[in-house]
C-alpha positions as CSV (number, residue, x, y, z in Angstrom):
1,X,50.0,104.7,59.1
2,X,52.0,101.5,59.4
3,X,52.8,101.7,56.1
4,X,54.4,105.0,56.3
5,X,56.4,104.2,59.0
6,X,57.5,100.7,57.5
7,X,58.7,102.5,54.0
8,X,60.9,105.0,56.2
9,X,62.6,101.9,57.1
10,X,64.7,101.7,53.2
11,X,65.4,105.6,53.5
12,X,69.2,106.0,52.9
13,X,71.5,105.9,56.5
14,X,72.8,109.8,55.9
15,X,69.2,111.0,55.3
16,X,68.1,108.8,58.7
17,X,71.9,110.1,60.7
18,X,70.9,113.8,59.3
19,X,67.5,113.7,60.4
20,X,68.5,112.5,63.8
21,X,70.8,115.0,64.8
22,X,68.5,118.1,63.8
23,X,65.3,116.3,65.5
24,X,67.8,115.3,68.8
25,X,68.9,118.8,68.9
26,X,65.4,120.5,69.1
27,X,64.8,117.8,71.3
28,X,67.8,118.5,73.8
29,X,66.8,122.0,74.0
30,X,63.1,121.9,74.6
31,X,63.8,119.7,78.0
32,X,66.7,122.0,79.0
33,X,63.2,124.4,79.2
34,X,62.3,121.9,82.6
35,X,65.7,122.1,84.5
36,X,66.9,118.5,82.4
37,X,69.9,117.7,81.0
38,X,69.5,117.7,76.7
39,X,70.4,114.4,76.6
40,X,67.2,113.1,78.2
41,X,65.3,115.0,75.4
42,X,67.9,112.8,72.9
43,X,66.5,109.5,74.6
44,X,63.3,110.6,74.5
45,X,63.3,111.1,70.6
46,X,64.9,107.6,70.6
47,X,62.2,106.1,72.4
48,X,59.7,107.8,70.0
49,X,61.3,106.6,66.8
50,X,62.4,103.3,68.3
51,X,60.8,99.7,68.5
52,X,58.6,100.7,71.1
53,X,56.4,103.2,69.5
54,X,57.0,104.7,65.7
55,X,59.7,101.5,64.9
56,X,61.3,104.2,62.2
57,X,64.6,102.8,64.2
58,X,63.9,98.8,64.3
59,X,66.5,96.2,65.2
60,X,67.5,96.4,61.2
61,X,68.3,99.8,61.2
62,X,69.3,99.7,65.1
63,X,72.0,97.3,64.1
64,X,73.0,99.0,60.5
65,X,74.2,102.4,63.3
66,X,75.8,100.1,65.6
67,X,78.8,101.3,64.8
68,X,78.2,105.1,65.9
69,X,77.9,103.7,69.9
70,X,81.5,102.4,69.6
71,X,82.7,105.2,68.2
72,X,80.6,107.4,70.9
73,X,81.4,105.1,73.9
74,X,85.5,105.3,72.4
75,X,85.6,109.1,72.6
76,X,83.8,109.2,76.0
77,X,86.7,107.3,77.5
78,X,89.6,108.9,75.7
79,X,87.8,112.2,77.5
80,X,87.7,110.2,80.6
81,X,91.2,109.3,80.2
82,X,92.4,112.8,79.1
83,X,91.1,114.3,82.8
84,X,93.0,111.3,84.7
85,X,96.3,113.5,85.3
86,X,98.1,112.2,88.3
87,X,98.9,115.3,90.0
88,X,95.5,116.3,89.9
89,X,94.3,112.6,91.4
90,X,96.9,113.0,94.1
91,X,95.6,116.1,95.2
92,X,92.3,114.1,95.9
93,X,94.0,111.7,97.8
94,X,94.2,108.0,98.6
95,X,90.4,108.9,99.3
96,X,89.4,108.1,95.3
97,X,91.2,104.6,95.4
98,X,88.6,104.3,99.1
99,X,85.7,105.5,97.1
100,X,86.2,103.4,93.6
101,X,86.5,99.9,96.0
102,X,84.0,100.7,98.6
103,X,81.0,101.5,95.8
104,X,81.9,99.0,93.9
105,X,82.0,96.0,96.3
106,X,79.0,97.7,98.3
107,X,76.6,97.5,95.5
108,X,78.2,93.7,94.5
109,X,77.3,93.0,98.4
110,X,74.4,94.4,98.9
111,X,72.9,92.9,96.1
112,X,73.7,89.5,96.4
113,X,73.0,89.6,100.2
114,X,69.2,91.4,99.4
115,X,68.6,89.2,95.9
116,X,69.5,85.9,97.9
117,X,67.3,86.3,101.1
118,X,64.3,86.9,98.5
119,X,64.9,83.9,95.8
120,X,67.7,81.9,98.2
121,X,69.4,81.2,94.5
122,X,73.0,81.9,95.3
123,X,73.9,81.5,91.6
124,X,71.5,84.4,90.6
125,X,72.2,86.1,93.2
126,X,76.2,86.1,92.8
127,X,75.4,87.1,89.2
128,X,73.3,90.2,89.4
129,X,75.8,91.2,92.6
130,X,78.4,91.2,90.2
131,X,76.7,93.0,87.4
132,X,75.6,95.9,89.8
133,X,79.1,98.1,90.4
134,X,79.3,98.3,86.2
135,X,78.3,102.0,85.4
136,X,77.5,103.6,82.5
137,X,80.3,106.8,81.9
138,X,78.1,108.4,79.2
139,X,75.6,110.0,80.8
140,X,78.0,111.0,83.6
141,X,80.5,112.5,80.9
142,X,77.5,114.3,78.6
143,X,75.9,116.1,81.7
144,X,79.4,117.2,83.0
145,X,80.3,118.5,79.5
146,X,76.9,120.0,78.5
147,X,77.0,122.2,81.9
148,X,80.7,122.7,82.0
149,X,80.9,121.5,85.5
150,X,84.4,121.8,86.8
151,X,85.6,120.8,91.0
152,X,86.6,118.3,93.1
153,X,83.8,116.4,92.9
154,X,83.8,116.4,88.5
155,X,87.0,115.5,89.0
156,X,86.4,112.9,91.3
157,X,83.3,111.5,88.6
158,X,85.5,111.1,86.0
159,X,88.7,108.7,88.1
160,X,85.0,107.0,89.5
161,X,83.3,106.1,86.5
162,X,86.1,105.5,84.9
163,X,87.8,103.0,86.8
164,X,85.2,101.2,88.4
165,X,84.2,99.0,84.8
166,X,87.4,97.2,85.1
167,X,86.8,96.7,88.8
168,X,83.4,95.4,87.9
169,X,84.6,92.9,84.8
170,X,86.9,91.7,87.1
171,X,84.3,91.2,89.8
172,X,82.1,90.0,87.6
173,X,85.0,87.5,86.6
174,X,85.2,85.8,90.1
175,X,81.6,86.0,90.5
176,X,80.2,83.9,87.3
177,X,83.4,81.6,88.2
178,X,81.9,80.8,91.6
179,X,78.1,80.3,90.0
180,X,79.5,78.9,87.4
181,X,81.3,76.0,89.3
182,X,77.5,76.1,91.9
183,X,75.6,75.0,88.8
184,X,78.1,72.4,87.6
185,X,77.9,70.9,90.9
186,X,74.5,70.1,90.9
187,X,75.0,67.7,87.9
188,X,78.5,66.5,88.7
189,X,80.1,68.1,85.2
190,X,83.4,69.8,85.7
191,X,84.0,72.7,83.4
192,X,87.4,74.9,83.7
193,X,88.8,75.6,86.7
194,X,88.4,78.8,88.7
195,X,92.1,79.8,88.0
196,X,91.3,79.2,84.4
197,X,88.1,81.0,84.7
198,X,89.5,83.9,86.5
199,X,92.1,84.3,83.9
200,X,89.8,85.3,80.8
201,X,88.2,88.6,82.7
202,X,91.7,89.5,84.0
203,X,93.1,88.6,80.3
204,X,90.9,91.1,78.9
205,X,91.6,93.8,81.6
206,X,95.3,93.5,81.2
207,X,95.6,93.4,77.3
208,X,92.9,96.6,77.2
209,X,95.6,98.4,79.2
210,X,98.5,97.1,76.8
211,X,96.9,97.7,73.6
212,X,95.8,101.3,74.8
213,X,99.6,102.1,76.6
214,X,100.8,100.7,73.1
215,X,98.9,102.9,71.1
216,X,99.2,106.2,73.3
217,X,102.7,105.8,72.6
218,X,102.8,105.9,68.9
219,X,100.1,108.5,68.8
220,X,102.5,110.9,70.7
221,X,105.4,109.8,68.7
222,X,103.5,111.1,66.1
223,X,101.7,114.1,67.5
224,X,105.2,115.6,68.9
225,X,106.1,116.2,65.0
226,X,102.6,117.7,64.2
227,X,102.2,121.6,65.2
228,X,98.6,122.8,64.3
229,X,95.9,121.3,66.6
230,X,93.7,120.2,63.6
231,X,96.5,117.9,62.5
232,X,96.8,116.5,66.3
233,X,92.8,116.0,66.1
234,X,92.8,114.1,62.8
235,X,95.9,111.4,64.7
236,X,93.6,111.1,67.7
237,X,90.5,110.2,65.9
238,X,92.1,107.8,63.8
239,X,94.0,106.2,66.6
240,X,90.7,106.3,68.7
241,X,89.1,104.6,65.7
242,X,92.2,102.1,65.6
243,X,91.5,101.1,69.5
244,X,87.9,100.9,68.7
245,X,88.2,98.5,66.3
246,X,91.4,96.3,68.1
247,X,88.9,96.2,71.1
248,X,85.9,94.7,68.8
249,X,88.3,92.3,67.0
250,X,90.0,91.2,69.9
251,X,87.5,91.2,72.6
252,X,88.7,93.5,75.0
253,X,87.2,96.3,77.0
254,X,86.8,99.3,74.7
255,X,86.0,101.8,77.5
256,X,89.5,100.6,79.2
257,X,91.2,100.6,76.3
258,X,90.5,104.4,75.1
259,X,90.6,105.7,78.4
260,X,94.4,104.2,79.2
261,X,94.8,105.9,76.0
262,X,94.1,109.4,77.3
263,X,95.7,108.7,80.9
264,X,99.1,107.7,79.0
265,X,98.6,110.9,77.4
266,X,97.8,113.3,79.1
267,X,100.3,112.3,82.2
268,X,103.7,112.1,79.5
269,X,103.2,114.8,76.9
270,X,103.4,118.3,77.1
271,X,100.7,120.9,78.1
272,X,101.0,122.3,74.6
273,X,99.9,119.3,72.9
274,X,97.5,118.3,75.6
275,X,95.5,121.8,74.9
276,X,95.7,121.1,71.3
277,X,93.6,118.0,72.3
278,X,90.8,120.0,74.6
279,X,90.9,122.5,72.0
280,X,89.5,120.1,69.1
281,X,87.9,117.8,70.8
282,X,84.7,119.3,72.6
283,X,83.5,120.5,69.4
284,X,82.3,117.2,68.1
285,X,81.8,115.5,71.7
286,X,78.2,117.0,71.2
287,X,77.2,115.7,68.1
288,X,78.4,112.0,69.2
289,X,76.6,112.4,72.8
290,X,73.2,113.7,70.1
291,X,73.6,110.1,68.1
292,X,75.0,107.8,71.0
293,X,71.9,108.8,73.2
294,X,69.3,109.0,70.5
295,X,70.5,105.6,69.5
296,X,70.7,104.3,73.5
297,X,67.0,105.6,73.8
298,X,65.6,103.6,70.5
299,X,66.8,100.5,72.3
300,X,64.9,100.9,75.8
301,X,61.7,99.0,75.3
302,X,58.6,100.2,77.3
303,X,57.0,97.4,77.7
304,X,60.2,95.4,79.4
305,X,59.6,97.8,82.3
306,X,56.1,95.5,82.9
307,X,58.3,92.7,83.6
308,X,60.2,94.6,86.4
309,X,58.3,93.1,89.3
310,X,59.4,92.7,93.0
311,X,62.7,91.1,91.6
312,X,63.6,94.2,89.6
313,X,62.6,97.0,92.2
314,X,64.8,94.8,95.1
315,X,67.8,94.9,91.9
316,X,67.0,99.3,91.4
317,X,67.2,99.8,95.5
318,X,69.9,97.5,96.8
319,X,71.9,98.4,93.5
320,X,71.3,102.6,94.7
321,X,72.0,102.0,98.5
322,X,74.9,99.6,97.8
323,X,76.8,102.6,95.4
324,X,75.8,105.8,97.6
325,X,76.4,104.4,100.8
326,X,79.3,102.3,99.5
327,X,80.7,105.5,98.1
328,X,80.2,107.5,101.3
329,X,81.7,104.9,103.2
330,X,85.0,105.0,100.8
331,X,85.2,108.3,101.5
332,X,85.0,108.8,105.1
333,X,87.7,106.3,105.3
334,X,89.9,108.0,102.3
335,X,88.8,111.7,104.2
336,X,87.8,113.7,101.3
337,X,86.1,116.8,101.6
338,X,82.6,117.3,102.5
339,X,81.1,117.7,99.2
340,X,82.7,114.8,97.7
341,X,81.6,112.5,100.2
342,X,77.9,114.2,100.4
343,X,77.3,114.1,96.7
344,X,79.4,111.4,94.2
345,X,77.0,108.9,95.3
346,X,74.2,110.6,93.3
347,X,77.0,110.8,90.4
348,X,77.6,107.3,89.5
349,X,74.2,105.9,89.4
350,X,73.9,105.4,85.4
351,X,73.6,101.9,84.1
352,X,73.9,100.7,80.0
353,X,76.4,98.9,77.9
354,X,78.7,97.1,80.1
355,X,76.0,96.4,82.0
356,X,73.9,94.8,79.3
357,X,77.6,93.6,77.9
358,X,78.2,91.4,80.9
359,X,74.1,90.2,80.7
360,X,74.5,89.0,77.3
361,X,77.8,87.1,78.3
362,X,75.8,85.5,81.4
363,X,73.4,84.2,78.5
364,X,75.9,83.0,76.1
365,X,77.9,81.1,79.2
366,X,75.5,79.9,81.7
367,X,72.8,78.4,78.7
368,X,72.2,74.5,79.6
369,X,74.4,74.8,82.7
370,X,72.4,73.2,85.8
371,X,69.7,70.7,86.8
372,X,66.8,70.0,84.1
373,X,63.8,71.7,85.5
374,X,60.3,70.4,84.9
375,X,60.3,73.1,82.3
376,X,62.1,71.5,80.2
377,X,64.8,74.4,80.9
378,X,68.0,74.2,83.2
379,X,68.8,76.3,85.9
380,X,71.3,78.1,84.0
381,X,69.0,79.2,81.2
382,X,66.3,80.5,84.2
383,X,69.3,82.8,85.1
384,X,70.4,83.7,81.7
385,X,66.4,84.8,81.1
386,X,66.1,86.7,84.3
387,X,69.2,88.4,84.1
388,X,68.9,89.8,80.2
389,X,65.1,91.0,81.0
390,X,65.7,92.4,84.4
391,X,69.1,94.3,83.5
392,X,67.8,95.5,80.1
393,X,64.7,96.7,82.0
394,X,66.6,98.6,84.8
395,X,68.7,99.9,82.8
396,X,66.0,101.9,81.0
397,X,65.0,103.4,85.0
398,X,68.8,104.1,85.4
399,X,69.7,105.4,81.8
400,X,66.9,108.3,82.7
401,X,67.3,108.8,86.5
402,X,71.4,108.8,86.4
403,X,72.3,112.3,84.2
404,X,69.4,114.0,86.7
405,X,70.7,112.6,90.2
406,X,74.3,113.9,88.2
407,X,73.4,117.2,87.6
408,X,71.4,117.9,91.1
409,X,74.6,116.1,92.9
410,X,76.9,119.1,90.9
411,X,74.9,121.8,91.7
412,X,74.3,121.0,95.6
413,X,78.7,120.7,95.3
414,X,78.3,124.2,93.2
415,X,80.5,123.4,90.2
416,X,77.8,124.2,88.1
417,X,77.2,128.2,87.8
């Protein structure tokens, strides 16, 4: 049997990408059966053909379709972007601005407070705070899009997801700064200093929103000229393709990049050419949510949910309480309506790439950093470990439990029929 699977593993890409989508799609439909969203039935097939049981997707061939996640995660927050009108955020209030601070610094508080009374390491603690508010706007997006939810509240999901990952890299910014300088101190080595630091999160942040203002403007220099909607789609792929790739060269945050892209957009161009967009663009939204998820699911590994533990369960619940009742908070003090405030909680709960972005950046930066432990290993690599196997583990819980709490949280607010 091993054998079979292992010869699957030279099969041509197409043949693999083909296979994929028709298996995902059979998939998607046969969970819809229990009341799930499809893209649980996607993850599932991932799962299946992933490293953790078949291994028809291994790291080889994981890493040979890396490049359909950027492209997924690129069109996600252009869509993101493209529901961002101003007029329509106004008419939610100041209440969205309350909502996107208050989840975001409750989960970053409650976590550190909760992970530091059990481990009293303020260093780990500061870190997984900080990783906490960063959401994952996929799962949010697909369930919205698969169920055609439309409201206050879906409107209020999209400003929410979307803004809160550059609140979070910036709060993650500050945070790793702080542990950062903590671990130096304990063997006298100065590194940067926390305005220097500070500057390479906010760096990133601010160029993401240049590059994608920048390129929102030549794409509607260029789309003004261009009268059938196919022609507008063919621009806005290749200029989503364009930030896609300046974000990967460049380092910056490709979720804030597209999604400034779509803003810019759909807040200075006409309604005519804004419909062009929503005209072409759910048609192929499904097939990229089919691949992205399918792809997201081959990378959970079963067995890292073993190492979960205590430390991982305290991570899942303060990491829940801090973003519902952090987002309930935000908006009784913005005073939005009832259903907002009962229900975007539930919403905003997934957890993935920037997450597991900002976990791989804890174990590139903090590596060595610390005292010398009996181990043989510093304190810095003891936090680098944790933090990779505990975040790649939750994620898996909240990859899965996110699009479900999203779709219940629609219903109860009855924008889906």
């Amino acid at each position: 049997m091993n054998t079979f699977f292992n010869s699957l593993h030279n099969l041509p890409v197409l043949l693999i990408i083909g296979s994929i989508i028709i298996a995902a799609f059979y998939f998607g439909r046969t969970v819809k059966y229990i009341k799930l969203p499809s893209l649980i039935g996607f993850m599932f097939l991932g799962v299946l053909l992933g490293p953790s049981l078949m291994n028809i997707l291994g790291e080889a061939q994981q890493e040979q379709l890396g490049f359909i996640t950027e492209i997924a995660l690129g069109f996600v927050a252009l869509s993101i972007g493209l529901e961002l009108k101003f007029s329509s955020l106004k008419k939610l209030g100041s209440g969205i601005v309350w909502i996107i601070f208050a989840e975001s610094f409750g989960a970053f508080i409650l976590v550190t407070g909760v992970l530091y009374l059990f481990t009293k390491n303020m260093p780990l603690s500061l870190i997984f705070g900080a990783i906490a508010p960063a959401s994952a706007p996929a799962g949010t997006v697909a369930v919205i899009q698969e169920y055609k939810a439309k409201g206050t509240l879906t409107k209020a999901l999209y400003a929410v997801v979307g803004f809160d990952d550059g609140l979070a890299i910036l709060i993650f910014g500050f945070a790793a700064a702080i542990a950062k300088s903590m671990l130096q101190q304990q063997t006298g080595t100065a590194g940067l200093n926390f305005a220097g630091m500070m500057w390479i999160p906010l760096k990133e942040v601010l160029l993401s929103i240049a590059v994608g203002a920048l390129l929102a403007f030549f794409f509607s220099l260029l789309a003004k000229r261009l009268k059938n909607a196919g022609d507008v789609s063919i621009l806005l792929i290749g200029t989503t393709f364009i930030a896609i790739g300046l974000s990967t060269q460049f380092h910056l945050s490709l979720i804030l990049t597209n999604m400034v892209i779509g803003m810019v957009v759909v807040n200075t161009q006409s309604y005519d050419l804004i419909q062009k967009i929503r005209d072409r663009l759910p048609s192929f939204m499904p097939l990229l949510f089919i691949l992205f998820f399918t792809l997201a699911g081959a990378n959970l590994h079963i067995d890292a949910l073993a190492s979960l533990g205590l430390f991982g369960l305290l991570y899942i619940l303060a990491r829940s309480g801090g973003l519902i009742f952090g987002s309930r908070l935000g908006a009784l003090f913005g005073h939005v309506e009832k259903k907002i405030k009962n229900w975007i909680g539930l919403g905003i709960l997934s957890q993935a790439g920037v997450a597991i972005g900002l976990s791989l950046i804890v174990k590139h930066e903090f590596s060595g950093l610390g005292r010398t432990l009996a181990s043989g290993q510093t304190t810095g690599d003891v936090i680098a470990t944790t933090v990779i196997t505990t975040v790649t583990a939750t994620c898996l819980f909240f990859e899965i439990i996110g699009p479900i709490l999203t779709r219940i949280a629609l219903k109860k607010a009855g924008e889906i029929e």
